[in-house]
C-alpha positions, 0 to 999 in steps of 0.5 A: 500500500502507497500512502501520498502526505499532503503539505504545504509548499514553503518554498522553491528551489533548484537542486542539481537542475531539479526543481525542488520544494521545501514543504510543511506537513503540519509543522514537519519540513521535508524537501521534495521534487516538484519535477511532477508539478513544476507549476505549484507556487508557494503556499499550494499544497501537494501530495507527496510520496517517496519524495515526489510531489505528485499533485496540486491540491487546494486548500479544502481537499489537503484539510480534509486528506489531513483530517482523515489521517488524524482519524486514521491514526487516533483508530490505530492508536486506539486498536493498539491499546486495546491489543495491549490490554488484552495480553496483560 
């Protein structure tokens, strides 16, 4: 299973003659390659996966893609407890 991180574009370079991003995942900065999405402008968002930047979102689908994966992560920690409960 893949999984793409929506983020916010905090700024654009060039590495090596790629066009690179520095991009935010709520409050984590990592740099990406942009050579999927050459036209995203700082403060757009993307999904990333494996470092690549592979396409522009707006604003309300990031939201929502980061929103789900909050839910997702409260369920897993949640699942995890349980499991843990259950051996002692």
């Amino acid at each position: 299973m893949c999984l793409a991180i929506p983020g916010k574009i905090v700024e654009k370079f060039e590495e090596n003659g790629l066009p690179m991003g520095l991009i935010d995942f709520s409050g984590a900065r990592n740099n990406a390659c942009l050579s999927y999405t050459p036209e995203v402008e700082v403060g757009q968002y993307v999904i990333v996966h494996a470092g690549f930047a592979l396409q522009i979102l707006n604003e309300e689908e990031a939201m929502a893609s980061l929103q789900e994966l909050t839910r997702l992560s409260a369920f897993m920690e949640a699942d995890a407890a349980q499991a843990k409960d259950e051996k002692e």
